[in-house]
Backbone as a chain_set.jsonl record, in Angstrom:
{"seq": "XXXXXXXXXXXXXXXXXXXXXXXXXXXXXXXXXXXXXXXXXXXXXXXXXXXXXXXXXXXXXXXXXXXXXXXXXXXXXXXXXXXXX", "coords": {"N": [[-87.544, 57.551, 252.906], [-85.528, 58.412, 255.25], [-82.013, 59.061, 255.876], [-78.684, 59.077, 256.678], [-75.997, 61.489, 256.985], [-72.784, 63.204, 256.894], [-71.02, 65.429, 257.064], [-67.617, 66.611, 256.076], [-65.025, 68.056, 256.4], [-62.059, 68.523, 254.237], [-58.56, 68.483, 253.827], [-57.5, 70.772, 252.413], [-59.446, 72.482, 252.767], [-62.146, 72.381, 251.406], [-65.477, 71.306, 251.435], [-67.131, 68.31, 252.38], [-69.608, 66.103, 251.821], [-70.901, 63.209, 252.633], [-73.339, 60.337, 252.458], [-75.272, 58.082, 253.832], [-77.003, 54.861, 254.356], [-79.639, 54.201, 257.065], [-78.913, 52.482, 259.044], [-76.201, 52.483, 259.327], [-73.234, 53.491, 261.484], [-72.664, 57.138, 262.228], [-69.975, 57.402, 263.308], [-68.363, 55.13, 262.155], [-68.454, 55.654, 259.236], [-67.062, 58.488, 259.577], [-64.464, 57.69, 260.273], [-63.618, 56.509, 258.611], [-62.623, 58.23, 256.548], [-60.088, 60.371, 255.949], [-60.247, 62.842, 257.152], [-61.44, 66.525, 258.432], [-64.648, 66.16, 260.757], [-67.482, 67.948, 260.165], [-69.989, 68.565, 261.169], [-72.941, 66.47, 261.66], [-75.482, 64.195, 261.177], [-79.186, 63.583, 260.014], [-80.345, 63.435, 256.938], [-83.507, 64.395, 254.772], [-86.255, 64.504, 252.235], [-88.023, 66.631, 251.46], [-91.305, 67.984, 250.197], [-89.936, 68.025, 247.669], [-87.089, 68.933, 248.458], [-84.126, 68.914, 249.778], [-83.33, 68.47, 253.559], [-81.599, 68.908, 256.092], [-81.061, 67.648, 258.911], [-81.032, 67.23, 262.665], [-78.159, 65.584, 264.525], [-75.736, 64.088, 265.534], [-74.961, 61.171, 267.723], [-73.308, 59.596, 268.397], [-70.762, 60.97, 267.416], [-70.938, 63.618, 268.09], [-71.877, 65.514, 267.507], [-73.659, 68.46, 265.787], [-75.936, 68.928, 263.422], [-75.948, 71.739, 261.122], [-77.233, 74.445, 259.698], [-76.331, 75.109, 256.917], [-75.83, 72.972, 255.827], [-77.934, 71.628, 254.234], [-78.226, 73.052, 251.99], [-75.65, 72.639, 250.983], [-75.464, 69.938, 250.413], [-77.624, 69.434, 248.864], [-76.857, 71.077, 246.652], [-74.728, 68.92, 245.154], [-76.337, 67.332, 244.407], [-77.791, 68.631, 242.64], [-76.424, 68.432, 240.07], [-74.493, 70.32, 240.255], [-71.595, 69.26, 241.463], [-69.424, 70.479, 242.773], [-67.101, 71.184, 245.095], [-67.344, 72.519, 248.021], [-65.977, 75.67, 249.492], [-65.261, 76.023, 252.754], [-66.763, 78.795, 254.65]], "CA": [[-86.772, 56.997, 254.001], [-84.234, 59.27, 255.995], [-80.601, 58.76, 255.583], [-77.931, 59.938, 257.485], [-75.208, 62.306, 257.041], [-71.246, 63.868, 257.688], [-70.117, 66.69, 256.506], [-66.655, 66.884, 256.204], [-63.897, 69.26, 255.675], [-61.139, 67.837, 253.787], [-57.4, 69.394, 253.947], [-57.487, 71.971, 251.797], [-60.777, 73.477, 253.28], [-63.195, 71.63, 251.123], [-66.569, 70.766, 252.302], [-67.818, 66.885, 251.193], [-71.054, 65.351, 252.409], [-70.887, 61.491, 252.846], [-74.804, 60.11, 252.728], [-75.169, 56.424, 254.261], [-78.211, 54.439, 255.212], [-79.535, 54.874, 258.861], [-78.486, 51.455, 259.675], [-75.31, 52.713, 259.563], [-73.412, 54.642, 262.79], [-71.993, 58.403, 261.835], [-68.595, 57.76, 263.86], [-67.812, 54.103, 261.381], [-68.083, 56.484, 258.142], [-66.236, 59.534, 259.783], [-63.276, 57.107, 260.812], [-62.894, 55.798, 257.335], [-61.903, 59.009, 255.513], [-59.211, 61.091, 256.461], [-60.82, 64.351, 256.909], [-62.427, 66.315, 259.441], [-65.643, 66.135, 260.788], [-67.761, 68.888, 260.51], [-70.803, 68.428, 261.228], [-73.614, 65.44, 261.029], [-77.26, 64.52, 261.036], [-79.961, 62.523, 259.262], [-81.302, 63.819, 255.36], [-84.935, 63.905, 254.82], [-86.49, 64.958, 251.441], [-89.327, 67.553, 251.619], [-91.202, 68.981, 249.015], [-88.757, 68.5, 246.504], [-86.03, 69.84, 249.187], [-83.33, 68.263, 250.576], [-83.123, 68.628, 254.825], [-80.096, 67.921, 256.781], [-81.466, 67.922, 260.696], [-80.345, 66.505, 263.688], [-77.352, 65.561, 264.76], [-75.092, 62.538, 265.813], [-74.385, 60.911, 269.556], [-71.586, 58.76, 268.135], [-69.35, 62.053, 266.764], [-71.116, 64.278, 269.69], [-72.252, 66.956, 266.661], [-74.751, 68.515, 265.528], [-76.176, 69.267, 261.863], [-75.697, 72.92, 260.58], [-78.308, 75.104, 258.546], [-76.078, 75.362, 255.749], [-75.451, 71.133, 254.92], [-79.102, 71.341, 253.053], [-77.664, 74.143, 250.717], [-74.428, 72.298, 250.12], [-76.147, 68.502, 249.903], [-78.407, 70.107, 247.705], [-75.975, 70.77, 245.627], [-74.485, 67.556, 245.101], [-77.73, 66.525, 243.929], [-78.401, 69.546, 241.065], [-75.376, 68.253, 239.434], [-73.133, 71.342, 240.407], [-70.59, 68.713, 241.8], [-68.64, 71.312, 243.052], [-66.69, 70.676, 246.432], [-67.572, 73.733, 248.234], [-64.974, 75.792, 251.108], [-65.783, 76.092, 254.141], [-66.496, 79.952, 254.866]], "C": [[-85.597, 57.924, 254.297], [-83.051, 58.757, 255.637], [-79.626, 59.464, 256.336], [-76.684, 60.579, 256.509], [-73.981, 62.582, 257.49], [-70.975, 64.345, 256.708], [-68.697, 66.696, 256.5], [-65.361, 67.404, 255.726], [-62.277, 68.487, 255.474], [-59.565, 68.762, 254.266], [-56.963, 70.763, 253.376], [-58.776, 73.007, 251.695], [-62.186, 72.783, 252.563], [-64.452, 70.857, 251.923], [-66.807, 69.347, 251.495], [-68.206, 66.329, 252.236], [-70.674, 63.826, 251.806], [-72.516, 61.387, 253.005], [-74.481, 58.435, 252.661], [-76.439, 56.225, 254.81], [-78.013, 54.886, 256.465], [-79.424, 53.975, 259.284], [-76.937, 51.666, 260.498], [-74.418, 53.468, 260.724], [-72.37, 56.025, 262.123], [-70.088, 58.098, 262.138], [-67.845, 56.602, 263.125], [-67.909, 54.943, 260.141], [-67.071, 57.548, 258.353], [-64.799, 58.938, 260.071], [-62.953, 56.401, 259.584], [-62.411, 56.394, 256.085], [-60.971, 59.775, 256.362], [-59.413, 62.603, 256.439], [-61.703, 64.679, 258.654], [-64.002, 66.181, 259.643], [-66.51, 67.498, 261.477], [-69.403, 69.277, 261.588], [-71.847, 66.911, 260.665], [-74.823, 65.632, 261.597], [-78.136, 63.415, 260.222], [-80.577, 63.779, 257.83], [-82.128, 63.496, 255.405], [-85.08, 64.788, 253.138], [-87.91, 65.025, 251.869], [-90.138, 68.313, 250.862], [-90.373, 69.189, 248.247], [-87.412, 68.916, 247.15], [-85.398, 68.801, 249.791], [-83.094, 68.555, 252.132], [-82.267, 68.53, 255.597], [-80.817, 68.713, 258.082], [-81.214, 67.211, 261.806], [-79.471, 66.635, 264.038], [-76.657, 63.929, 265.113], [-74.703, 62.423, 267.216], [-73.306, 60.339, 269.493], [-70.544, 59.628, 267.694], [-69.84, 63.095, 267.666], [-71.406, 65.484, 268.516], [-73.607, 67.228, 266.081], [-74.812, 68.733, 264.013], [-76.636, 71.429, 261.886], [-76.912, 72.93, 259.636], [-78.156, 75.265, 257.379], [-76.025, 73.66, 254.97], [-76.554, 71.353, 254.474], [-78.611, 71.73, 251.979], [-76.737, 72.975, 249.539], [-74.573, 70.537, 249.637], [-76.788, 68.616, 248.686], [-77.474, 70.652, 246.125], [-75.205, 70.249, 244.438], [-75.906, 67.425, 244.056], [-78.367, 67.559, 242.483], [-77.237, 69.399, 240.778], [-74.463, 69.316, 239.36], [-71.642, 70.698, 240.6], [-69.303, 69.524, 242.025], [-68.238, 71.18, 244.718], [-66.789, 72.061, 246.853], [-66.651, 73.986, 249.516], [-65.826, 76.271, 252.193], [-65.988, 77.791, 254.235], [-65.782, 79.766, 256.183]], "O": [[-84.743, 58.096, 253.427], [-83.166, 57.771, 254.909], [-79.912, 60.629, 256.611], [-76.496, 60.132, 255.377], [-73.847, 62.23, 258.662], [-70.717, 63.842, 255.615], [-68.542, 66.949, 257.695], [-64.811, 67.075, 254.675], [-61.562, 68.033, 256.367], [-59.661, 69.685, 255.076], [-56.215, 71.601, 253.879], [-59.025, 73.926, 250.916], [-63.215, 72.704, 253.233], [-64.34, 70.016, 252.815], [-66.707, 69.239, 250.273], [-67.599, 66.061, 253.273], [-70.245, 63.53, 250.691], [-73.055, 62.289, 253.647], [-73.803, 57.77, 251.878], [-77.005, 57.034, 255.545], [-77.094, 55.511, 256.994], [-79.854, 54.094, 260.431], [-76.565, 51.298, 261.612], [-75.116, 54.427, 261.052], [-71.325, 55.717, 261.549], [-69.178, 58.471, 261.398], [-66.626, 56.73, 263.237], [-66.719, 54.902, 259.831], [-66.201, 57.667, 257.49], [-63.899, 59.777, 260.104], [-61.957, 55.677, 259.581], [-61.997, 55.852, 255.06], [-61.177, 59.754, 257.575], [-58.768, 63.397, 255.754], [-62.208, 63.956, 259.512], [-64.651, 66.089, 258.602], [-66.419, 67.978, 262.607], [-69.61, 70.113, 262.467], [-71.638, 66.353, 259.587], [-75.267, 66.591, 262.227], [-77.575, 62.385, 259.849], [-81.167, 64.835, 258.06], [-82.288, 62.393, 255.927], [-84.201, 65.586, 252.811], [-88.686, 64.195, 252.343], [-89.76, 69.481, 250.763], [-89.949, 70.317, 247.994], [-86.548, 69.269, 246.347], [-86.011, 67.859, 250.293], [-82.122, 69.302, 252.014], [-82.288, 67.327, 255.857], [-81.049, 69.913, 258.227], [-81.268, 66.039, 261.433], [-79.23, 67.835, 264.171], [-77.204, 62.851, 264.883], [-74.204, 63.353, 267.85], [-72.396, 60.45, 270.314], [-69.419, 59.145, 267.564], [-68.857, 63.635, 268.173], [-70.984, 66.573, 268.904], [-74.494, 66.388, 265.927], [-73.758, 68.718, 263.377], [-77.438, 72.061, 262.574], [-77.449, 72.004, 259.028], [-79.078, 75.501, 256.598], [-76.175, 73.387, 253.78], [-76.09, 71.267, 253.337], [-78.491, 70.982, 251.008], [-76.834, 72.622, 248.363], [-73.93, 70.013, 248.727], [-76.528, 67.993, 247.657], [-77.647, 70.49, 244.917], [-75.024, 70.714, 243.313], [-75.926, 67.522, 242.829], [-79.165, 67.22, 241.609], [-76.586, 70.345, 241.22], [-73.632, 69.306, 238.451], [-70.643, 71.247, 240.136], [-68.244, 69.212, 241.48], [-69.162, 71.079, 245.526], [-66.322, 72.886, 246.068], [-66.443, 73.139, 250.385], [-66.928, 76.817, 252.238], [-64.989, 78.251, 253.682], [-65.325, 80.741, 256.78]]}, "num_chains": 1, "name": "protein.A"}
């Protein structure tokens, strides 16, 4: 089952992925942290792979090539908040 997505870049440059059901709308998660928004999208798992594709109509953005990398991440226990290049 898909899941959605927001990327978002904290104050001190930090990247951190938010993952929420798809019931949920992108722009009620992005309005409840204090950070920006970098990018969003829906997660799919593929072959073992994590996906981040799409985008959002409620935050007007799209999903980036790199949120798989850095979701992916997250998920091989690196737990490392990654900066933004």
């Amino acid at each position: 089952m898909p899941m959605k997505y927001v990327m978002l870049r904290l104050d001190g440059g930090e990247l951190l992925p938010l993952l929420f059901p798809e019931f949920m709308q992108h722009s009620h998660i992005a309005q409840s942290v204090p950070a920006t928004v970098v990018s969003a999208g829906h997660v799919f798992l593929e072959d073992g792979k994590i996906i981040a594709r799409g985008g959002s109509s409620s935050l007007d953005v799209l999903s980036r090539d790199e949120d798989s990398g850095i979701i992916q991440a997250y998920f091989d226990g690196q737990n490392v908040i990654q900066q933004e290049l």
